[in-house]
C-alpha positions as CSV (number, residue, x, y, z in Angstrom):
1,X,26.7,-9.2,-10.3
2,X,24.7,-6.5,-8.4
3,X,24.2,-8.0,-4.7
4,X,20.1,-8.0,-4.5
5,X,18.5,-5.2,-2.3
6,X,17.6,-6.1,1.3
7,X,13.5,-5.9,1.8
8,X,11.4,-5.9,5.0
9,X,8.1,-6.4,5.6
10,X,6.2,-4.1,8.2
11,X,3.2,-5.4,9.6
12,X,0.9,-3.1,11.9
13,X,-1.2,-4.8,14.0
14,X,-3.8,-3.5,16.8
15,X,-6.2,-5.8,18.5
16,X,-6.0,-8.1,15.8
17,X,-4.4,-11.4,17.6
18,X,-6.7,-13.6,15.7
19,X,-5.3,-12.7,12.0
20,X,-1.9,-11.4,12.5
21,X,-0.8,-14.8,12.4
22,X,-1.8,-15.3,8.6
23,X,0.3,-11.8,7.3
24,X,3.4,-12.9,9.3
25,X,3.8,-16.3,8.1
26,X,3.0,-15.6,4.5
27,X,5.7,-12.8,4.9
28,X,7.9,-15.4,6.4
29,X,6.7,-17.9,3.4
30,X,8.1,-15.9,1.2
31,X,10.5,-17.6,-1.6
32,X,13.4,-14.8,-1.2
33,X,15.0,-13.9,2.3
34,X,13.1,-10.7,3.6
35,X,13.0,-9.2,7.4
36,X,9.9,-9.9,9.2
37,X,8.7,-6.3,11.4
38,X,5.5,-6.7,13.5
39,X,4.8,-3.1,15.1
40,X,1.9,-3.4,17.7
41,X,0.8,0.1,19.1
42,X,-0.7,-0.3,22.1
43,X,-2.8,-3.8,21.4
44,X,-4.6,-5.0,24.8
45,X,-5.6,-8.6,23.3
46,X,-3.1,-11.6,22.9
47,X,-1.1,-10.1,20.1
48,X,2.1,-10.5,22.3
49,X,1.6,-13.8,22.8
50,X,0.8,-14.2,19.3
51,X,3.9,-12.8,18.0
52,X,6.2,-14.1,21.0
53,X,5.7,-17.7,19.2
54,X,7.7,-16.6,16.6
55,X,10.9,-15.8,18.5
56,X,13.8,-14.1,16.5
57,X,12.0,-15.1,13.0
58,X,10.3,-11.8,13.7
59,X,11.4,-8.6,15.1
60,X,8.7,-6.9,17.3
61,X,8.0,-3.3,18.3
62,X,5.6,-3.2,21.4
63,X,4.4,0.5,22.5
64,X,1.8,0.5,25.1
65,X,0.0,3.8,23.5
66,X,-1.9,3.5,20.2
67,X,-0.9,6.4,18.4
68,X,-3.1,6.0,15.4
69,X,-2.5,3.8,12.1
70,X,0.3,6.2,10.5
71,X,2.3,6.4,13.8
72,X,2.0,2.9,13.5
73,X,3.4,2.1,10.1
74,X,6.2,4.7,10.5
75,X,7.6,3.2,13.8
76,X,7.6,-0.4,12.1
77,X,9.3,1.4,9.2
78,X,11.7,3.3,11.0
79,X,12.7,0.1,12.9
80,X,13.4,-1.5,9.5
81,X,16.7,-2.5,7.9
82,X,15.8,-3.2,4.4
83,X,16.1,-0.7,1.7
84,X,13.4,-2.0,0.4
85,X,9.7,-2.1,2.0
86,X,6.2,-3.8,2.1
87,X,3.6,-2.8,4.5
88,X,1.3,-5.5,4.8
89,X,-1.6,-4.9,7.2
90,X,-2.4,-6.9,9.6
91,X,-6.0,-8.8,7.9
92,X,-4.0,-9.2,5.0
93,X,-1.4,-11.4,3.3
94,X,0.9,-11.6,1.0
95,X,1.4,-14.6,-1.7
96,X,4.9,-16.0,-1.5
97,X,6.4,-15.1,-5.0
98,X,5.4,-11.5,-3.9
99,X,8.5,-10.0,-3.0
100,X,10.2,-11.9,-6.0
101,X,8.1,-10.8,-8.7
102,X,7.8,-6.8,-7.5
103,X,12.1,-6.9,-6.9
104,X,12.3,-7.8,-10.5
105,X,10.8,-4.8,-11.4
106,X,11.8,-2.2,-9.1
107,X,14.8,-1.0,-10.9
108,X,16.6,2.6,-10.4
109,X,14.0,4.6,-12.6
110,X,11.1,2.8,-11.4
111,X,9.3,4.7,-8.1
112,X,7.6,1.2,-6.9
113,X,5.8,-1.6,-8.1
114,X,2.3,-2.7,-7.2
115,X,0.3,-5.5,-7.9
116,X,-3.2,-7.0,-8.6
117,X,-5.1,-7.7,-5.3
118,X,-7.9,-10.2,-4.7
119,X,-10.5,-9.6,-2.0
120,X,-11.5,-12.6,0.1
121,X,-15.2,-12.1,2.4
122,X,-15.0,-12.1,5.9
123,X,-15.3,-16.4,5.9
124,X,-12.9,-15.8,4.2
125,X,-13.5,-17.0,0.2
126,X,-11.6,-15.8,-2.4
127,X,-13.8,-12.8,-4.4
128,X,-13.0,-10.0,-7.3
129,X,-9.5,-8.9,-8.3
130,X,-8.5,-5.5,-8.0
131,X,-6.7,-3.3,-9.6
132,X,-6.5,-4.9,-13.3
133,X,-4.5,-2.2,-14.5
134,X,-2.3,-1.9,-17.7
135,X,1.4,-4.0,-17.3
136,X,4.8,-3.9,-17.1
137,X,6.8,-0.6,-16.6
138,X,5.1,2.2,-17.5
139,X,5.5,6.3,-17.8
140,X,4.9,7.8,-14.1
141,X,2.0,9.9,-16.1
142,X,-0.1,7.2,-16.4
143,X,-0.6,6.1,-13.1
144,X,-0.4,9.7,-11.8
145,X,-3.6,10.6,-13.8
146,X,-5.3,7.3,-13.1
147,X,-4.8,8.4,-8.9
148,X,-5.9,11.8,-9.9
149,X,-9.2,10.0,-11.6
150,X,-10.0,7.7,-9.0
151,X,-12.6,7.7,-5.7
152,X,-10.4,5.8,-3.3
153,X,-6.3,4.7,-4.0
154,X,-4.2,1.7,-4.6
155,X,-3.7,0.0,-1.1
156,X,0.3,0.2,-0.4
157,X,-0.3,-3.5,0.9
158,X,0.2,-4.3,-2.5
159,X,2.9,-2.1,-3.2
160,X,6.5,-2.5,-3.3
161,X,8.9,0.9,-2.1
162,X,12.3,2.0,-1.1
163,X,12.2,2.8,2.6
164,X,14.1,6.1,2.0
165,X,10.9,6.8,-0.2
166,X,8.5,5.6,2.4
167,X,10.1,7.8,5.4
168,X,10.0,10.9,3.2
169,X,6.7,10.3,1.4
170,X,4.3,8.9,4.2
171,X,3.0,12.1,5.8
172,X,2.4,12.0,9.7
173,X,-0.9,13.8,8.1
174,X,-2.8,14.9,5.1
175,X,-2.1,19.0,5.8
176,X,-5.9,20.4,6.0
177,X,-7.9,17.2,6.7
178,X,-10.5,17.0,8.8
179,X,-13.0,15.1,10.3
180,X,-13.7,11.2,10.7
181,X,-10.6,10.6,8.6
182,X,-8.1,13.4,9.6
183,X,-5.2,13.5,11.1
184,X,-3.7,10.1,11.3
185,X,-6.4,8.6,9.9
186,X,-4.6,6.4,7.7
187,X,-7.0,7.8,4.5
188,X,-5.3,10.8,2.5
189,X,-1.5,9.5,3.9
190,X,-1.5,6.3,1.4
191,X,-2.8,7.9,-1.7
192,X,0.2,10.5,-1.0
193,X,2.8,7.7,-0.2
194,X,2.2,7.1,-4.2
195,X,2.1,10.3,-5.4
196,X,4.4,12.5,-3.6
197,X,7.1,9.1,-4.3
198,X,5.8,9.7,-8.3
199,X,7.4,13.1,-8.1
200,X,11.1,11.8,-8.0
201,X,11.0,9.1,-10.7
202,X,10.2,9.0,-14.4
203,X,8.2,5.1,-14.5
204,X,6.2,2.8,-12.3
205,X,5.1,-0.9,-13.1
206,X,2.3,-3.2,-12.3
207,X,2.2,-6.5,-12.0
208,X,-0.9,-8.5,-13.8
209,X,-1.2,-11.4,-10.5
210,X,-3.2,-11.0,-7.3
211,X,-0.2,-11.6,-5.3
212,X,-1.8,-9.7,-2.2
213,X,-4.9,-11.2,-0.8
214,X,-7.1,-8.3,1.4
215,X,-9.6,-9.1,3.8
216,X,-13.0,-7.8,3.5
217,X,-14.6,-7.0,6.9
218,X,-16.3,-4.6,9.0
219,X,-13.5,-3.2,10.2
220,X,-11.8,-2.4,7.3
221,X,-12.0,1.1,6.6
222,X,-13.6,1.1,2.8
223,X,-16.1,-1.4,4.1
224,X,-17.1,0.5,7.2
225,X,-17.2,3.3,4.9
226,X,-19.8,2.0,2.9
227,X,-21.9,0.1,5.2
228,X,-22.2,2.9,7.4
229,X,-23.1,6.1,5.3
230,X,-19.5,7.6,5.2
231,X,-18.7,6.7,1.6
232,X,-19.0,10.6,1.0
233,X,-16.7,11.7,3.8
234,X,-13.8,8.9,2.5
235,X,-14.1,10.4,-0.9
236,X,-14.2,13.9,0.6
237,X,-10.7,12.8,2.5
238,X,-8.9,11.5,-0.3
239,X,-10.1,15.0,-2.7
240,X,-7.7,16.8,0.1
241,X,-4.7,14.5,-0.3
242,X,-4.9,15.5,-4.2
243,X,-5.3,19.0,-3.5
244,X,-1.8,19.0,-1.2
245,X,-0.2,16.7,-4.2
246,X,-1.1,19.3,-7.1
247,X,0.6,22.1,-5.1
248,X,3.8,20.4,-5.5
249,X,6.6,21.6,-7.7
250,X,6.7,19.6,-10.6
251,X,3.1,17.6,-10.2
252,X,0.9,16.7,-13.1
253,X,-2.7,18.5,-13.3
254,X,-6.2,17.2,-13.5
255,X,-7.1,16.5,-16.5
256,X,-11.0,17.5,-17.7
257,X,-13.4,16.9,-20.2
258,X,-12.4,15.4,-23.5
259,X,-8.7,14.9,-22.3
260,X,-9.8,13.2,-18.7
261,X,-12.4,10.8,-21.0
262,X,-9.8,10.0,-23.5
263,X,-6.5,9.0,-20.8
264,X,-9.4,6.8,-19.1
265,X,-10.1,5.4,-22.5
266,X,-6.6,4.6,-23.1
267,X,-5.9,3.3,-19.5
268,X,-8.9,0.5,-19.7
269,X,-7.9,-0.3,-23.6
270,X,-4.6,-1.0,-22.1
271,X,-5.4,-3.2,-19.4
272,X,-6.8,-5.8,-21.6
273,X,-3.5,-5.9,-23.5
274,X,-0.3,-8.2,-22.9
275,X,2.4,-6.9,-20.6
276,X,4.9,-4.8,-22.0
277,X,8.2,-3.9,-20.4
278,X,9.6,-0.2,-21.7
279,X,13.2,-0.5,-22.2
């Protein structure tokens, strides 16, 4: 019997000592053993003190400096042992048959798995789901096109990845962003983590539950986007991110016209169906 893969979770936190509590013990809820990483760069609230209460259940990398959200997520990354990896931010949470349900799917031809999210307000009642996508394992095309198609991305906090993948694939920053969201900006980097990882593996698969839960608050990025005018300049970010994936070797192109309305056709027609797992 093949031993199962070691997974961590990373969870970056800044400032955020009043809801880092939630992502670490829902990661440390979880019904399969996992490795618990809280990386805190350069918080100046109680997030020590938060996080100390958790002694060796949780390993914790403190740097005094805040180097910027992707600095952030590396360095908890990089101070992971599992092969496999979650990053779960730190207003976010994770349901506890998370990790089980994703390492079902993530076999050797498979680039990661991702599942359906629900959004909860800031007093925190449960709201839509996200990301009802078509099921199962699926060609790397499909999901490839549908990142292409879309304004925004699929949040890695729902994702499951191979660290190797992660450490090569999660650019320090988007090459040729600028602006609000540039370098280290955290918008541009995640939409890559999926597709630069899509370039290596022939299938993906989704996972029809909200097994993440995000929090929906001003200081989320998308919502402070929206609220505050900068909807344009997020979109604007992400339209660079594509740009750097399409000038790699063996990307897919945009589709246009007719053959953009019809994949967009098939990929909602296909969401409504039951899962199917390609053999």
């Amino acid at each position: 019997m093949t031993p199962r893969p070691s997974v961590s979770i990373v969870i970056p936190t800044f400032n955020r000592s009043k809801l880092v509590s939630r992502a670490i013990d829902a990661a440390l809820a979880q019904t399969v053993p996992v490795e618990v990483v809280v990386c805190d760069h350069g918080s100046t609230d109680a997030t020590p003190e938060v996080v100390g209460r958790y002694g060796d259940r949780v390993r914790y990398v403190r740097r005094e400096t805040d180097r910027g959200p992707i600095a952030c997520w590396r360095d908890g990354i990089e101070n992971a042992s599992g092969e496999l990896v979650n990053i779960t931010y730190d207003d976010d949470w994770l349901e506890r048959t998370f990790i089980e349900e994703t390492l079902a799917l993530l076999r050797d031809d498979v680039a990661f798995v991702y599942t359906r999210a629900r959004v909860f307000s800031a007093e925190n009642q449960p709201g839509r789901v996200l990301l009802e996508h078509p099921a199962g394992i699926r060609p790397i095309r499909d999901i490839v096109e549908y990142l292409l198609r879309a304004k925004l991305t699929i949040s890695p906090g729902c994702a499951l990845f191979r660290r190797r993948d992660v450490l090569a694939n999660l650019l320090p920053e988007v090459p040729g962003a600028r602006g609000i969201y540039g370098k280290n900006s955290g918008v541009g980097e995640d939409l890559l983590l999926f597709l630069l990882t899509s370039l290596h593996y022939p299938h993906y698969a989704h996972i029809p539950k909200p097994l993440a839960n995000f929090l929906a608050h001003e200081s989320s990025i998308t919502i402070n986007a929206t609220t505050t005018g900068k909807a344009r300049e997020l979109a604007d970010a992400y339209s660079v991110a594509k740009q750097y994936y399409l000038q790699q070797p063996g990307s897919f192109p945009v589709q246009s016209g007719f053959k953009r309305w019809l994949a967009k056709r098939r990929w909602k027609k296909e969401s409504r169906k039951a899962p199917t797992i390609l053999s």
